[in-house]
N, CA, C and O atoms as a GROMACS GRO file, in nm:
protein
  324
    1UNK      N    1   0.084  -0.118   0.000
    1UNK     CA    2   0.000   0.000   0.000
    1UNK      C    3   0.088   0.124   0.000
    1UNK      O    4   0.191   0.127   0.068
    2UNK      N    5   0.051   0.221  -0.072
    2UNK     CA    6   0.121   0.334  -0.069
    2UNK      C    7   0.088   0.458   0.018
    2UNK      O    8  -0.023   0.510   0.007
    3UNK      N    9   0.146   0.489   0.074
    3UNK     CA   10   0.083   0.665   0.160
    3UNK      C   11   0.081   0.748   0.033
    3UNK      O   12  -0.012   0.826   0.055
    4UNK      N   13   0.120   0.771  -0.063
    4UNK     CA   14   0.092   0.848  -0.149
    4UNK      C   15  -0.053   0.855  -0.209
    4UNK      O   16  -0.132   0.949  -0.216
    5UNK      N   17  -0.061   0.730  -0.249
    5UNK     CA   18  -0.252   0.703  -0.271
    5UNK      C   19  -0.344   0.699  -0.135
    5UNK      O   20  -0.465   0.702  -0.154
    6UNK      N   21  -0.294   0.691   0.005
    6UNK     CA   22  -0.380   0.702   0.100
    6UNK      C   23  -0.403   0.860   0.115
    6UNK      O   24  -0.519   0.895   0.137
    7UNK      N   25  -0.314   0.946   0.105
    7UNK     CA   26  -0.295   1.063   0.131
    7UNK      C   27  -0.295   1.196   0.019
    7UNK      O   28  -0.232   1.300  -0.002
    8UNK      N   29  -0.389   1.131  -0.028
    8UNK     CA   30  -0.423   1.186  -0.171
    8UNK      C   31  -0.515   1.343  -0.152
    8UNK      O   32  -0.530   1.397  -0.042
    9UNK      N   33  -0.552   1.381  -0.243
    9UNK     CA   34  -0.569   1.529  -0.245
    9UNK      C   35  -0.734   1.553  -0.144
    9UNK      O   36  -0.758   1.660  -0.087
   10UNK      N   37  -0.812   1.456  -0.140
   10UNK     CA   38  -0.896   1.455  -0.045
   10UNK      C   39  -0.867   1.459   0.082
   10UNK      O   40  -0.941   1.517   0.161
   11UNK      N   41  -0.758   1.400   0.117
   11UNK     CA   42  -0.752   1.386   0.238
   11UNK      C   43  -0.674   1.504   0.299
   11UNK      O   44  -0.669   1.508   0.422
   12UNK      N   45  -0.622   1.587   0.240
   12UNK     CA   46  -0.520   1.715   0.250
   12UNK      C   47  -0.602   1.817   0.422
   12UNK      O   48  -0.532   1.895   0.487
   13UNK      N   49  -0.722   1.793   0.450
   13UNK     CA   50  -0.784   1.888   0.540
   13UNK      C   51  -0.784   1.823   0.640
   13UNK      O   52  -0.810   1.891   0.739
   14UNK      N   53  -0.751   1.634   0.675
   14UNK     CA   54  -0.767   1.589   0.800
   14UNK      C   55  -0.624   1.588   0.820
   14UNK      O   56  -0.602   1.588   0.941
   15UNK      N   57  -0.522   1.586   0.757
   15UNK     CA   58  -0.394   1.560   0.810
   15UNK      C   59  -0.322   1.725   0.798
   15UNK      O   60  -0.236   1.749   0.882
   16UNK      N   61  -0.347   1.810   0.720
   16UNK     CA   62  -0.326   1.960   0.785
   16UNK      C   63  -0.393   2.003   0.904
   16UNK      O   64  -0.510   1.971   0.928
   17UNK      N   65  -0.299   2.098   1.005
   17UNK     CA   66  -0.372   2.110   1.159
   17UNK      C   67  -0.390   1.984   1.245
   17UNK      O   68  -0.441   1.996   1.356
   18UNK      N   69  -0.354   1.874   1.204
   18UNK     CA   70  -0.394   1.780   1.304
   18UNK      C   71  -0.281   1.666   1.351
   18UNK      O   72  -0.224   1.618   1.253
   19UNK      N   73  -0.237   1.613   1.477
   19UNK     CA   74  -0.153   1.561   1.552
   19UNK      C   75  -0.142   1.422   1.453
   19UNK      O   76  -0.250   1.374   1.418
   20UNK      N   77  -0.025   1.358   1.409
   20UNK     CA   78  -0.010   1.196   1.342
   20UNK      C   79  -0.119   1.125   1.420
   20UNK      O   80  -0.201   1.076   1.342
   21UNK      N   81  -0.148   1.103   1.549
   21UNK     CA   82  -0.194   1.025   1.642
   21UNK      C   83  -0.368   1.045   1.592
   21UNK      O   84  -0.447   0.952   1.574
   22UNK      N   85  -0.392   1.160   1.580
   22UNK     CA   86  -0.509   1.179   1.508
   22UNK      C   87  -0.543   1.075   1.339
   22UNK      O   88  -0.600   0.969   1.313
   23UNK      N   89  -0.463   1.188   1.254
   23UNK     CA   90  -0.521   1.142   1.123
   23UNK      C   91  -0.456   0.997   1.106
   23UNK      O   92  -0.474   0.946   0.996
   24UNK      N   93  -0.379   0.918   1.205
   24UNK     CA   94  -0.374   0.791   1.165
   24UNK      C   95  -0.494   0.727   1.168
   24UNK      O   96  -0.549   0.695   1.063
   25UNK      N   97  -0.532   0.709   1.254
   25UNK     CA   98  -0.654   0.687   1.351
   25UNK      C   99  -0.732   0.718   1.206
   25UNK      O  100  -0.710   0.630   1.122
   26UNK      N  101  -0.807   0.811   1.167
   26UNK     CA  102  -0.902   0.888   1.055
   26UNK      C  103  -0.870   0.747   0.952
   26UNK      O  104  -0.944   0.653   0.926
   27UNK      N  105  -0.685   0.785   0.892
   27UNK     CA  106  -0.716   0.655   0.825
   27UNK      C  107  -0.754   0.503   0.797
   27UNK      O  108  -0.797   0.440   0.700
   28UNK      N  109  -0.716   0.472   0.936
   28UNK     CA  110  -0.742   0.320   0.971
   28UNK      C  111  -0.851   0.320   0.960
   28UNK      O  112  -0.888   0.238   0.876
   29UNK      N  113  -0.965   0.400   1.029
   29UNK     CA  114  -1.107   0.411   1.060
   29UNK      C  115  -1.212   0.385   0.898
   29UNK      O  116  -1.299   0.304   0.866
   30UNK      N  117  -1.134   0.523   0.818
   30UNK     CA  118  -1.229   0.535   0.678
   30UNK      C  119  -1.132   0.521   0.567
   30UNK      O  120  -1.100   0.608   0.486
   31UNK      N  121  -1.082   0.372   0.577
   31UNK     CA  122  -0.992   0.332   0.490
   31UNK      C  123  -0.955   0.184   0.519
   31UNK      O  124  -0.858   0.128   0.467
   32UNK      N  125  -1.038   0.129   0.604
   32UNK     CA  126  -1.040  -0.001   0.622
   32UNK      C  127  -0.915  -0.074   0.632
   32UNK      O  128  -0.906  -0.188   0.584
   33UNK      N  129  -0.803  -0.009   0.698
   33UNK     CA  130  -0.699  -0.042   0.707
   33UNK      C  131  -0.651  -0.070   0.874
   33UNK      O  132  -0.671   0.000   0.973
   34UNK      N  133  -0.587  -0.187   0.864
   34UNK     CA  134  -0.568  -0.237   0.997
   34UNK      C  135  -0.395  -0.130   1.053
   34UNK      O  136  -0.304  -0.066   1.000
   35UNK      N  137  -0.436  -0.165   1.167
   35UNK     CA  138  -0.282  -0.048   1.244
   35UNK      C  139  -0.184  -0.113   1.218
   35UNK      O  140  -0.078  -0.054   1.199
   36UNK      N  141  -0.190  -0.266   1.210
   36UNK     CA  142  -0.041  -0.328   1.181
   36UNK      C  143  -0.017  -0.348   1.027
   36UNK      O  144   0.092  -0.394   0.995
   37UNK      N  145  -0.127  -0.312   0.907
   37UNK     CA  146  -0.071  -0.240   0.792
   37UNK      C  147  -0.027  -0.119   0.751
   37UNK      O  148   0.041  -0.089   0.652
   38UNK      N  149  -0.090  -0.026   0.873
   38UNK     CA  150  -0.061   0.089   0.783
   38UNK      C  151   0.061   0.108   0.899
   38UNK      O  152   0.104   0.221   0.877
   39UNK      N  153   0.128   0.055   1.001
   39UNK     CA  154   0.234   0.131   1.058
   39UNK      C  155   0.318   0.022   0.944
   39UNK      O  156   0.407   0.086   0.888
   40UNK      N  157   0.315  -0.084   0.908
   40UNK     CA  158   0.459  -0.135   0.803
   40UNK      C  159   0.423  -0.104   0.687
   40UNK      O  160   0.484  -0.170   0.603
   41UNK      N  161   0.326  -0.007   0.631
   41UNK     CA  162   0.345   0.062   0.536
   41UNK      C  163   0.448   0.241   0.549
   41UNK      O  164   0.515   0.295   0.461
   42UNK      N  165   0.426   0.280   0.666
   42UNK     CA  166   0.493   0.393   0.742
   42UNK      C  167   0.656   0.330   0.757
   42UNK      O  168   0.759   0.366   0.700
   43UNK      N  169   0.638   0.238   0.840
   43UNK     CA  170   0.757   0.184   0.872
   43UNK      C  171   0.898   0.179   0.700
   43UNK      O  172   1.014   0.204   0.664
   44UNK      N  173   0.786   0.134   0.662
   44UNK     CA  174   0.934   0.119   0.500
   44UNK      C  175   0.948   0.217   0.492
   44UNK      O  176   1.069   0.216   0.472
   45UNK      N  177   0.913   0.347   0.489
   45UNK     CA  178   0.954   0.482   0.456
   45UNK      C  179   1.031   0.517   0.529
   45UNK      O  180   1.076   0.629   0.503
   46UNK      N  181   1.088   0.446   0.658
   46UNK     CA  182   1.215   0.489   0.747
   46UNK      C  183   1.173   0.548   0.838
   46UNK      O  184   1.255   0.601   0.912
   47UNK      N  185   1.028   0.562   0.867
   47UNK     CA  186   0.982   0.639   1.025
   47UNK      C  187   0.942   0.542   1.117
   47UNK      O  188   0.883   0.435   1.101
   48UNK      N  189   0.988   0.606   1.224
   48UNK     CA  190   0.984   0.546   1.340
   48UNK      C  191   0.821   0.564   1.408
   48UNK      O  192   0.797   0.666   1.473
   49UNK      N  193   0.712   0.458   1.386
   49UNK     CA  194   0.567   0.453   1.414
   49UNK      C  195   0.547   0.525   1.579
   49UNK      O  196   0.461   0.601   1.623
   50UNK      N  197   0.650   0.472   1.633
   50UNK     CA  198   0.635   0.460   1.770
   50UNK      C  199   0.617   0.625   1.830
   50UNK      O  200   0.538   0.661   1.918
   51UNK      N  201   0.716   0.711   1.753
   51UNK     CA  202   0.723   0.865   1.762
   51UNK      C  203   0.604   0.951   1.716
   51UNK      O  204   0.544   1.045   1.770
   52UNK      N  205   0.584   0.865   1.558
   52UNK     CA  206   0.514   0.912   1.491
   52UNK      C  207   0.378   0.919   1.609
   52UNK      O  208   0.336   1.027   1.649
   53UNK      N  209   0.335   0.817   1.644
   53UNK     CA  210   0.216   0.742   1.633
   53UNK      C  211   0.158   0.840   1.849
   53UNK      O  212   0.043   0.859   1.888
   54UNK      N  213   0.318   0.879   1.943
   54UNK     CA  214   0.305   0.926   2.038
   54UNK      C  215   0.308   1.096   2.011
   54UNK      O  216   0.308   1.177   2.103
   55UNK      N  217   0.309   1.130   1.876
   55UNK     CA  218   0.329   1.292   1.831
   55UNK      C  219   0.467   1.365   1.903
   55UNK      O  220   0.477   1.475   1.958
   56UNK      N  221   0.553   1.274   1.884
   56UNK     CA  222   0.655   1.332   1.963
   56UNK      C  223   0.755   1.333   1.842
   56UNK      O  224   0.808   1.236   1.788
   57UNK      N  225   0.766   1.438   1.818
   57UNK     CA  226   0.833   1.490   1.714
   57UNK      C  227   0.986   1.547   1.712
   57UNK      O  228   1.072   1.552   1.624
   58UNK      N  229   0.981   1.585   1.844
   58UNK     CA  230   1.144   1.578   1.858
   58UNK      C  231   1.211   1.455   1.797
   58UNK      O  232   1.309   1.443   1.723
   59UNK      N  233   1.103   1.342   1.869
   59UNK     CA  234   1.189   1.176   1.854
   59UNK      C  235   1.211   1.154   1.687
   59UNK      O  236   1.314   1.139   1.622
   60UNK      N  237   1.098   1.156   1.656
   60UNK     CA  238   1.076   1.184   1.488
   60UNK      C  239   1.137   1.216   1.415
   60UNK      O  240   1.165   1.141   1.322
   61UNK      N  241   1.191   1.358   1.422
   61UNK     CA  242   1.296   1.408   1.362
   61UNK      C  243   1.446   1.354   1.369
   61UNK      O  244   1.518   1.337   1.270
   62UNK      N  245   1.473   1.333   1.477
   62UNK     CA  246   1.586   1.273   1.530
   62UNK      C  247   1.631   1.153   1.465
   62UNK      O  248   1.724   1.132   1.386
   63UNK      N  249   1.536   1.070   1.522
   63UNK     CA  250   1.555   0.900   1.438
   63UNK      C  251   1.517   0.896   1.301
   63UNK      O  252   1.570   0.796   1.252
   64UNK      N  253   1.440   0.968   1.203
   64UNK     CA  254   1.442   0.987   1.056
   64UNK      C  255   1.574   1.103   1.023
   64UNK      O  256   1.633   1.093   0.915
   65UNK      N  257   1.606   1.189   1.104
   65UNK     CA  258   1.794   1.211   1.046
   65UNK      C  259   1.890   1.126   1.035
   65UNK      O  260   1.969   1.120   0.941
   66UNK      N  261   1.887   1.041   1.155
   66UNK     CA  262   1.935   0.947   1.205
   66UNK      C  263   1.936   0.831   1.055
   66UNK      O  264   2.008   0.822   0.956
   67UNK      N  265   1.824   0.761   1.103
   67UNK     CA  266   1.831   0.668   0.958
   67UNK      C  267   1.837   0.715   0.827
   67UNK      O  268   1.861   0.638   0.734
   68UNK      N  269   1.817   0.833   0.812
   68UNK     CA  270   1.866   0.873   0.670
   68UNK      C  271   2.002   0.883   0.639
   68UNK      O  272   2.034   0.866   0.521
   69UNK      N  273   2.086   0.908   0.721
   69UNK     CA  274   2.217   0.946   0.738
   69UNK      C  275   2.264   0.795   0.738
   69UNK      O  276   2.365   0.805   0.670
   70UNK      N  277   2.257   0.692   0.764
   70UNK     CA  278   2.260   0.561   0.786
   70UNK      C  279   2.273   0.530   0.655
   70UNK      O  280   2.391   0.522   0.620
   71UNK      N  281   2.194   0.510   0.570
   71UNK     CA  282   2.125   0.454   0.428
   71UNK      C  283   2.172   0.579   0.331
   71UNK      O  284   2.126   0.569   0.217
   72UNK      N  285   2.268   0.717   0.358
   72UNK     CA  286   2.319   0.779   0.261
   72UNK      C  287   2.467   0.711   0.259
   72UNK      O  288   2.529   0.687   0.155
   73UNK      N  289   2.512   0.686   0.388
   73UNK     CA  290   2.677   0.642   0.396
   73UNK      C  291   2.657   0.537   0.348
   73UNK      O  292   2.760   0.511   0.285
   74UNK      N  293   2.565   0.431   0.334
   74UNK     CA  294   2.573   0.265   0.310
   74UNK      C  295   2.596   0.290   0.132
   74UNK      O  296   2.688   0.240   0.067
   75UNK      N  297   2.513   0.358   0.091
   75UNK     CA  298   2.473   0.395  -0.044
   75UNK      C  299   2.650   0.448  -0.095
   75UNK      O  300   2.736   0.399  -0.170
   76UNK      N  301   2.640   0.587   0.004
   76UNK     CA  302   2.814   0.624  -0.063
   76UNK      C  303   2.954   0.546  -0.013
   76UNK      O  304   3.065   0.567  -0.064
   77UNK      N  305   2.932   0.472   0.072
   77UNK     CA  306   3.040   0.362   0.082
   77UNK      C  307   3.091   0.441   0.181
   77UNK      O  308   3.201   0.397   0.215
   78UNK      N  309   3.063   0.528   0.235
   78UNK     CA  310   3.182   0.646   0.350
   78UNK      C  311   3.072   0.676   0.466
   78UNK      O  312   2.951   0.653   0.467
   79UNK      N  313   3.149   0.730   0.556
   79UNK     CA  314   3.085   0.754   0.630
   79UNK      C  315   3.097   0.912   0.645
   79UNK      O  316   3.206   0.964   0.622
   80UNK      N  317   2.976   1.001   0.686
   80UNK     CA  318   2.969   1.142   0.697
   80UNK      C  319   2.978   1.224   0.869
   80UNK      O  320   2.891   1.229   0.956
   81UNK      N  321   3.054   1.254   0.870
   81UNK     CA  322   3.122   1.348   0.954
   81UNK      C  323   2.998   1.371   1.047
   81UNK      O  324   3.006   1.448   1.142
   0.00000   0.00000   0.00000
């Protein structure tokens, strides 16, 4: 499943203004999607559900720099400063 097609141009007014913990919830609800698909659909994109999912966004940010920075050095063979 893709977040790109879940999060499509309809849905643009429940997930602007509103907490992850919210419009997840919205989608599972009116999208017939179970929590343990749509967090390992989240999950492959390199976010951490657990942050996402408590709106704690410090953590969020952190651990998606974090693993991005991970998967750029693996990619360039080096590691970044």
């Amino acid at each position: 499943m893709c977040l790109v097609c879940l999060w499509g141009r309809g849905h643009r007014s429940i997930i602007g203004g509103n907490a992850p913990s919210i419009y997840l919830k919205y989608l599972e609800e009116n999208h017939n999607i179970s929590t343990a698909n749509l967090d390992g659909c989240i999950e492959s994109h390199i976010i951490d559900i657990d942050a996402l999912r408590a709106d704690d966004f410090q953590a969020f940010f952190e651990q998606r720099k974090d693993s991005l920075v991970v998967k750029i050095e693996k990619a360039m063979k080096q590691y970044l400063a």
